[in-house]
Every structure is written in structure tokens, then in C-alpha cells.
N, C-alpha and C positions, 0 to 999 in steps of 0.2 A: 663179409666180402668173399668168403668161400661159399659159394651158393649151394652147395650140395649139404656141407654143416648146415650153414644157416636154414636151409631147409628143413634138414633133421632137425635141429634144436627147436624151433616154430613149433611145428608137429608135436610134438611131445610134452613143450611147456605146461607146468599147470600152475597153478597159484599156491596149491599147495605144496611143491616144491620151493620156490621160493620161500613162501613162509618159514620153510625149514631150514633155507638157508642162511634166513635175519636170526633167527633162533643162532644158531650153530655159533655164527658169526656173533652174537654178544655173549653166548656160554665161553667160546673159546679164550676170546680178549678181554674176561673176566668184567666188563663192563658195556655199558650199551653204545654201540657203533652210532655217532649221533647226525654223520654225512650221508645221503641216502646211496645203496646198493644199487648198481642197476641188477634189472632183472637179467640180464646176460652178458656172459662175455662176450669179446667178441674175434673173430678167426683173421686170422690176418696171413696174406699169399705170403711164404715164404722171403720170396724176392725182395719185397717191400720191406720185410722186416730185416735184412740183410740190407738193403740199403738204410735205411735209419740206421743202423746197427753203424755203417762205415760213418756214412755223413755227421753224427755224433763224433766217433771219437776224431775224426779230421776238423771239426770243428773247437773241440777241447785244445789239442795239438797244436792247434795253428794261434791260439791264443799263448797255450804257457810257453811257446818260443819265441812268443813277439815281444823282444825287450822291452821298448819302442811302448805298444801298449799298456805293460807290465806297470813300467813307470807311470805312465797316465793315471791307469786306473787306483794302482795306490794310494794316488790323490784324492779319490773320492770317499776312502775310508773316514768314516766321520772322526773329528775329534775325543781323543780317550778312550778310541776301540783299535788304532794302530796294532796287532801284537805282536810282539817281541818276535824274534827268529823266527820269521816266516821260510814254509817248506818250497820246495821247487813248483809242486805243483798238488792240486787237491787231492785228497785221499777219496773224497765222492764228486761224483757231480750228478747232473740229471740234463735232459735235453729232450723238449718238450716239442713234438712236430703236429699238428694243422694235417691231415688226411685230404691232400685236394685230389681235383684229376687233370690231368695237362692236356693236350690240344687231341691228343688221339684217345683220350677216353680212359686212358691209365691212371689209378692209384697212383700216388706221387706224395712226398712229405715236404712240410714246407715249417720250415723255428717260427714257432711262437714263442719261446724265452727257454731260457737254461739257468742254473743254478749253482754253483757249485758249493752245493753244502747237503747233508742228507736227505733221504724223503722218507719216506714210507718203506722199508725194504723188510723187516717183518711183517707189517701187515703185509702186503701184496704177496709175500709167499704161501701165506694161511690164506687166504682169501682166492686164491689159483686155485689151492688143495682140494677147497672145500664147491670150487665151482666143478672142481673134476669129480670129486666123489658124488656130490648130492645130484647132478644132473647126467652122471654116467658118460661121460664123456668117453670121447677113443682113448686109449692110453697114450697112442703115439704124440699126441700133441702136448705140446710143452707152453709153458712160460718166459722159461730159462734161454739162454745163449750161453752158445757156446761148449755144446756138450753137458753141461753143471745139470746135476742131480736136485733135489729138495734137500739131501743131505748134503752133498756139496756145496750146495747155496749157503745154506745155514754155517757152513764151518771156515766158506769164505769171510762170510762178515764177521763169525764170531773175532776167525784171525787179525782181521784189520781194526774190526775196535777197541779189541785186548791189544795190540802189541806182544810186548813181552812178559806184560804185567798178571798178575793175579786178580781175577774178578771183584774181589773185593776192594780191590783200590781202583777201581773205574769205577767212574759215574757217568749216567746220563744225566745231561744239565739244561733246565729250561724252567722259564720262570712261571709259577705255579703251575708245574703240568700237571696237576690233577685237574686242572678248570681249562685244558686244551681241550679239543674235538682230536688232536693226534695222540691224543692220552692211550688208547687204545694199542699203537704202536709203542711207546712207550712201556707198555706193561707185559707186551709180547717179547720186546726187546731183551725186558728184564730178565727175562725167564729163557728166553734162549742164552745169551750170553754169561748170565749169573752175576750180572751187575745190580748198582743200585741207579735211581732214578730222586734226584736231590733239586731241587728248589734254590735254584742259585741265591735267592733271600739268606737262605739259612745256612749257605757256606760260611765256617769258620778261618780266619788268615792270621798266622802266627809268624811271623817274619815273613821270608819266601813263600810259606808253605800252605796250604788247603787241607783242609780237614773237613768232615762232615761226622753227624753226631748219629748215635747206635746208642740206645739203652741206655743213655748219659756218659757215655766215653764218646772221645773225640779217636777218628781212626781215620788215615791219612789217605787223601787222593792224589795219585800219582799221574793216574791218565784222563782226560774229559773229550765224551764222545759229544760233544757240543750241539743241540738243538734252539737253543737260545739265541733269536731272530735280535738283534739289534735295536732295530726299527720300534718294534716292540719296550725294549727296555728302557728307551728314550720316551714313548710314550706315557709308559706305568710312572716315569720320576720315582720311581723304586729306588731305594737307597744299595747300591752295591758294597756287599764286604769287601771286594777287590776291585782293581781297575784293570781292565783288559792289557791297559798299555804301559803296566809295570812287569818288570822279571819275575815271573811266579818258577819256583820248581816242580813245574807240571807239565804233563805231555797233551796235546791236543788230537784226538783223533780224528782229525778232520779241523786242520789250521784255519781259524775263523776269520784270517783275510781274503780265507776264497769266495765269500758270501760275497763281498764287493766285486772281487776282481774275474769276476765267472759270473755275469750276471746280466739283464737288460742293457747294462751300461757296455755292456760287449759289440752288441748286436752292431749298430753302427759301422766297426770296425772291421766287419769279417765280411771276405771275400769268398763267396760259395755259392753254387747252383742251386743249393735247398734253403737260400738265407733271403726274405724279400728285402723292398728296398726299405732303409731305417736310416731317419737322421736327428743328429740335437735339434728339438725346437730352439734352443740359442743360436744353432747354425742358419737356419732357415731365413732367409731372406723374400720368401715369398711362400705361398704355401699352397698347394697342389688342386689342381681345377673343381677337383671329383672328391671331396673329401672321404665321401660317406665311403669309397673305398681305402680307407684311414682309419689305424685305430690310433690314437693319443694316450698314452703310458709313461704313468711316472717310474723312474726304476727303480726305485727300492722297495715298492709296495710288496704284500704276499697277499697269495689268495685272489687276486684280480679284483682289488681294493683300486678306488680310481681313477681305473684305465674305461676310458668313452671310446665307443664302436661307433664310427662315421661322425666323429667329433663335429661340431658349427664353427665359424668362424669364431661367434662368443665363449666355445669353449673354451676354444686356443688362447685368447684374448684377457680371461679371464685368470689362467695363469700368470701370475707376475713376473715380470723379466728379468727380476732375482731368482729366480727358481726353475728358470727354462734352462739350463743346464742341467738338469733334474728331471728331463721330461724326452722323451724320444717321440719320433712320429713315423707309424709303420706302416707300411701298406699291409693293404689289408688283403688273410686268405680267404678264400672261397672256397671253406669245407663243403666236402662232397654229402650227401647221402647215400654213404655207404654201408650202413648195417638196416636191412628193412624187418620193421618192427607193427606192431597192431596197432601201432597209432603213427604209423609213416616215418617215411626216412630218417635215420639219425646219425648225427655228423660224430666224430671219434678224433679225438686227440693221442697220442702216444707219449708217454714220458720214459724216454730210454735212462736205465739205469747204470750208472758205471761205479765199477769199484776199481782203484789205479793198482795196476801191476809191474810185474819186471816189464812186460812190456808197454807199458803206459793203459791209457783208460779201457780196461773191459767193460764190458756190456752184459750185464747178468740178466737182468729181468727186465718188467714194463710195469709199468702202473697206466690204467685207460681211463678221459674220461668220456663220456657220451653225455649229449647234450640235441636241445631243439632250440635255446634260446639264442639271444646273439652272443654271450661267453659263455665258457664251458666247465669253469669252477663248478663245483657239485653246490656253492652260495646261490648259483642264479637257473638253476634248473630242478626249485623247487617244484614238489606238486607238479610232479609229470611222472606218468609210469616210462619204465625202458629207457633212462637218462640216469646219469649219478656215475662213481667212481666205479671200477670194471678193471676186466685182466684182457691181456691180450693172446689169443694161446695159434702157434704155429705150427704144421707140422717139421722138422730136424730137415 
């Protein structure tokens, strides 16, 4: 979008530079990165990332002080996942904006879905690193918001997922994540923070309490930086040691009712300039002229599991009307092509990262993705060079 970069960066690209970036990139995450790379990042105008930057956190905001909401969404926490003493508000979120351009030809962000439960926040800051070193980038440009260093970065999050605790009694929890594709983050994690990375399967519960095993001793967790997708665990009919929705004496680093209550099921609900229009397919009494500018999304899916781009009437139809409460209908963006590549315009998503502070949701980083298909999951933009997961870098 910085046509001057983007110029430079063209110019220069070679294959074998990349090459050596998928190298770097599975040496470092000590496993092989299995979502594809794009081959560039991408430069994003200051301005625009200052507005994503606001438009995020006035959107987290305006939700954790909507009581009103609050309580709604509660509701949709499934049965046996309610947890105990829920926080005021999430320790992460994420807030994924759609790159369009508005009537006068401007860059403009526009929510395609938010999350409030982790992302990717080690990998994306190795994966910045190594876009900056291997392709020599300017120095001046960053990643980061808000001032925050690589070292900074790193000692915010360690801060927020330790608590007050000692490394050894956090865990990251998610079920089998050695057979995740986020496995990678997970192992980078571990190594920054000095945690372990446990298999909610193989959690042991001794009255209140969590244990996990070492060398055949059982040694206690105190805190859970929580990766384990719900949705997911309902699927596996995996047998759980514990129940999310009894009193454990454990800390959660990131309180797992945010996954619900920060989430598609939001979208609806908020009033903002950079939010299109979203409603319940149960609310719907009739349904919009022009579908194909319509995306149809279930909420609690991950990964853009299916959600239909310019849905049919039979799509809609097709969902039972048990379940359209479970289902939102969005208008649909009209990503721009804004990064020009050797195989023509590609459109760019931005997932703004926030880690909560004294002063409520910062904004550290960006995770990008680039894409040519009609979604922009790095699932559906196989088998295309210049498309995949990406960094966003600005200049301060």
C-alpha cells in the first residue's frame, strides 16, 4: 500500500530469499510451519493502522460495558463450559478488519469477526523478525504499536500469561496440540515464557486441583493460558478430566467465557462506522435483494469453517430453524487490491492484536492475511504464490 516499499520490495524479491525464509521459519519453531507463508509482507499507511488500532479497541469497549449484551451473550455459552468467576473483561482479544476502499478511493477497514481468546502472538513476532532480517528491510518499520520493542513485546505477554506465578506451574492447554497447524506457536510460546504445553486429555484433578505429569510425578498447575477451542472439544467427544463449569483452583490466563462472549455472536450488536450491516438469521424476516453481497456465518466456527460468500436462497434454507440462532448474515466487504504482486492485486485482511491493560485493550501487533480467493483463511488460498499468513509492518 506504500507504493515506494512496495516498489522496493518487487525489485529485489528473489525465490531464493524466500526459500530461506520457509527454512528459517521451521528451524526456528522447531517444527514445520504447515499454513502457507506469503511471500511478503505487507506496508500498511500509518493512518490506517492508527485507525484499526482505535476502531478495535472502541469496539472491544463498547461491548465489555454493554450489561445488556453481557447478559445476552452468556447465554450462548454452551452447556458445561459456563466458567466459574468470570473476569470483567478478556485478558486477549483479536479484531479482524476486511482492507476496502470508500467512495473517494481511500484505504478504509471494515470487522470481518473478532475473538476474544488468543492468537498467534509468538509466532507473528518471529515471523516480523525474520521478514525484517532476511529481506533487509528499513529498520524504521515496525510491527508493533505503540512504541513496544521485540523485547517489550515479548515481556508483555510473558507478563500477562504468568501472572504471578512461576513458569512451571503454567500451562498451555489445548487438546492434542502436537497434531494442531498452531502447534508451531505453541512451541514458540513455550520457550519464550518457560511454560509447558499439556494435552487437556492428560490433565490430572485431585479434588479442586490440576496437576499435570513430569517424569512420573504429578506437579501442580496454578495458571492455564487456555488455547483449547470448545467447539473443538465437543467434536472430539474426548473424555475430559475436569469440567470447565466446576470450581477448579486454577487461574485462567485468558477467562474462556471470552471465546463466547467477544465473538461473531457480537457483531450484530455493535454500533460503529467500521462494523457492516449483521443480523440473526432467526431475526430475519426476509432476506436481502442482492445476496451475493452476503456472507452467511455460523458463529462459533474457527478457521472459516462454513461460512458461504454470496450464500443462495437454498443455502439459507438449508439451515434449520433450530439453529438460525447460530447463524448471522453479513454484508458483505469489497476487499480492495491493495498489495500489487506478479500475479496481480491481492486483497489483505488485518488482525489487530490486543493484550488488556490498566488502561483497557492495547493493541501490540498484527497478524496479515493475503489472499485471491473469495476467503481469506490461509484453508482457502491454497496453491497460489503471494497469498497466505503475512505481517503487517508501518512506519512509528
Amino acid at each position: 500500500m506504500l507504493s515506494h516499499l512496495r516498489d522496493s520490495f518487487n525489485s529485489s524479491f528473489t525465490d531464493e530469499k524466500y526459500s530461506r525464509l520457509l527454512k528459517r521459519m521451521d528451524a526456528l519453531c522447531g517444527a514445520h510451519v504447515e499454513f502457507r507463508i506469503s511471500e511478503t509482507p505487507v506496508f500498511l499507511p500509518t493512518p490506517l493502522v492508527e485507525r484499526m488500532e482505535r476502531s478495535g479497541r472502541e469496539i472491544i469497549l463498547q461491548l465489555v460495558s454493554d450489561t445488556v449484551y453481557l447478559e445476552k451473550s452468556a447465554r450462548v455459552i454452551p452447556k458445561g463450559f459456563h466458567v466459574p468467576r468470570p473476569s470483567d473483561h478478556p485478558l486477549f482479544a483479536a479484531v479482524d478488519f476486511g482492507i476496502a476502499r470508500d467512495e473517494n478511493g481511500e484505504y478504509v477497514p471494515k470487522l470481518i469477526e473478532l475473538q476474544g481468546f488468543p492468537t498467534m502472538f509468538v509466532y507473528q513476532s518471529v515471523l516480523s523478525q525474520q521478514y525484517k532480517e532476511i529481506y533487509d528491510l528499513p529498520r524504521r518499520l515496525t510491527s508493533y504499536m505503540g512504541g513496544l520493542t521485540t523485547d517489550g513485546y515479548l515481556e508483555l505477554l510473558r507478563a500477562s500469561i504468568l501472572g504471578s506465578h512461576d513458569p512451571e506451574e503454567v500451562v498451555l492447554m489445548e487438546l492434542d496440540p502436537m497434531q494442531q497447524k498452531t502447534r508451531v506457536d505453541f512451541i514458540l510460546t513455550e520457550r519464550t515464557c518457560g511454560i509447558h504445553t499439556v494435552n487437556i486429555r492428560d490433565i490430572v484433578k485431585k479434588g479442586t486441583r490440576l496437576f499435570r505429569r513430569e517424569n512420573g510425578s504429578l506437579l501442580p498447575i496454578r495458571r492455564i493460558y487456555n488455547r483449547a477451542i470448545v467447539d473443538d472439544l465437543l467434536k472430539s467427544g474426548a473424555p475430559l478430566p475436569f469440567r470447565f463449569d466446576e470450581e477448579l483452583d486454577v487461574e485462567w490466563a485468558g477467562h474462556p467465557n471470552w471465546f463466547y462472549q467477544i465473538s461473531k455472536f457480537s457483531i450484530p450488536f455493535l454500533d460503529h462506522p467500521d462494523v457492516p450491516r449483521t443480523s440473526f438469521l432467526a431475526n430475519m424476516e426476509s432476506y436481502p435483494e442482492h445476496l451475493e453481497r452476503w456472507v452467511l456465518k455460523p458463529l462459533f466456527s474457527f478457521a472459516g469453517s462454513g461460512v458461504k460468500v454470496g450464500p443462495t436462497k437454498d443455502d439459507i434454507e438449508a439451515v434449520p430453524r433450530s439453529d438460525r440462532s447460530n447463524y448471522v448474515l453479513q454484508e458483505r466487504v469489497e476487499y480492495a487490491g491493495a498489495v500489487r504482486s506478479p500475479n496481480g492485486p491481492t486483497m489483505v485482511e488485518v488482525r489487530m492484536m490486543y493484550v488488556w491493560s490498566e488502561d483497557g485493550p492495547r493493541a501490540v501487533n498484527n497478524l496479515v492475511r493475503m489472499g485471491r480467493g473469495k476467503m481469506m483463511g490461509v484453508d482457502h488460498n491454497k496453491n497460489m504464490p503471494w497469498v497466505g499468513s503475512s505481517a503487517g509492518f508501518h512506519i512509528p
